[in-house]
Residue, then its C-alpha position, 0 to 999 in steps of 0.5 A: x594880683x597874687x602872693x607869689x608864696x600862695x598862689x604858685x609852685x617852683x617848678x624849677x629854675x629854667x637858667x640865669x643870665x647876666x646883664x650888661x653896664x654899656x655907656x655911649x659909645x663916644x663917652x669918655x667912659x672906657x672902662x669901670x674904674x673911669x665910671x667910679x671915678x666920674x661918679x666919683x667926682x660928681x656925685x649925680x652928675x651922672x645919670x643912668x636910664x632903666x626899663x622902668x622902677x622896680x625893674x631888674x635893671x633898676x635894682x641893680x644898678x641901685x646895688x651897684x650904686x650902693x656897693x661903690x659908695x657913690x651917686x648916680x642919677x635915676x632916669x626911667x623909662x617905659x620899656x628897654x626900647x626907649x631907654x636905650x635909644x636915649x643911651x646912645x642919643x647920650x641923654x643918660x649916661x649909662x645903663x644896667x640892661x639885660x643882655x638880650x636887650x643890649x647886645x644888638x647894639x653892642x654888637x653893631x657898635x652903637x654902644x659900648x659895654x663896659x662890665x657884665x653883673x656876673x662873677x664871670x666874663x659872659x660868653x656872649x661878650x668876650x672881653x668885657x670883664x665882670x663888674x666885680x673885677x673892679x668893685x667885688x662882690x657885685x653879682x647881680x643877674x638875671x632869674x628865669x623860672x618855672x612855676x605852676x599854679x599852687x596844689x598842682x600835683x607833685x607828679x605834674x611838677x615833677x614830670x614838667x620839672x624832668x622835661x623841661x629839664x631834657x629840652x633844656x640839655x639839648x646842644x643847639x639850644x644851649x648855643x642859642x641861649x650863649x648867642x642870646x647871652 
């Protein structure tokens, strides 16, 4: 347990990363504006699977949801794993899931990535438009952080904030986060 205000220092904010809206690949589902409109015109016949309650996936589905006015069902899971594997058996009809978790099986064709929660297309999925392309002003991604205990010296947060900062700058680095989406 801890107070995330008390208990740590920033450090710095080590990047951000979209996450993917991917559905069954056999669903009829093939692009946003067709899962608006099915949403639409069944409130809660849809049903969408999450790694788990409170979990970055959850929340911003629950935002999508919000934002479009519309009713999708809740189902979650114990972990990305399993939900995924419930997504392609079509047991939930969709999914807001981070990009690591989803892009393998995006890439090899099992499920079908239909939006992206950045505001702008992801280098990882050409083609796949931001969600916002149909529903504005829904961003939601990925926070990646450094932090340290609270009262670590400002010259130790600072020299770890400027080194990680250097390490993060490298070239090759850089291409396999792109890679990991």
């Amino acid at each position: 347990a801890y107070d995330t205000e008390k208990d740590l220092a920033p450090v710095m904010l080590i990047g951000t990363a979209p996450m993917v809206l991917a559905t069954q690949k056999d669903k009829p589902y093939k692009t946003m504006a067709d899962v608006l409109a099915a949403a639409k015109a069944k409130p809660g016949g849809l049903s969408y699977g999450s790694p788990g309650n409170g979990s970055t996936s959850h929340l911003s589905t629950e935002l999508f949801k919000t934002q479009a006015g519309v009713f999708i069902t809740h189902i979650p899971y114990r972990g990305s794993g399993p939900m995924l594997q419930d997504l392609m058996a079509g047991q939930v009809q969709m999914s807001i899931d981070n990009m690591p978790s989803a892009l393998p099986l995006i890439q090899a064709g099992k499920i079908t990535a239909l939006g992206v929660t950045s505001e702008q297309p992801a280098a990882a999925l050409p083609g796949v438009p931001p969600i916002a392309s149909v529903l504005p002003g829904y961003v939601a991604e990925s926070w990646f952080v450094l932090v340290a205990p609270a009262g670590t010296p400002a010259a130790v947060v600072n020299r770890l904030s400027a080194e990680v900062d250097r390490i993060l700058k490298r070239p090759d680095l850089i291409e396999r986060f792109k890679g990991l989406g």
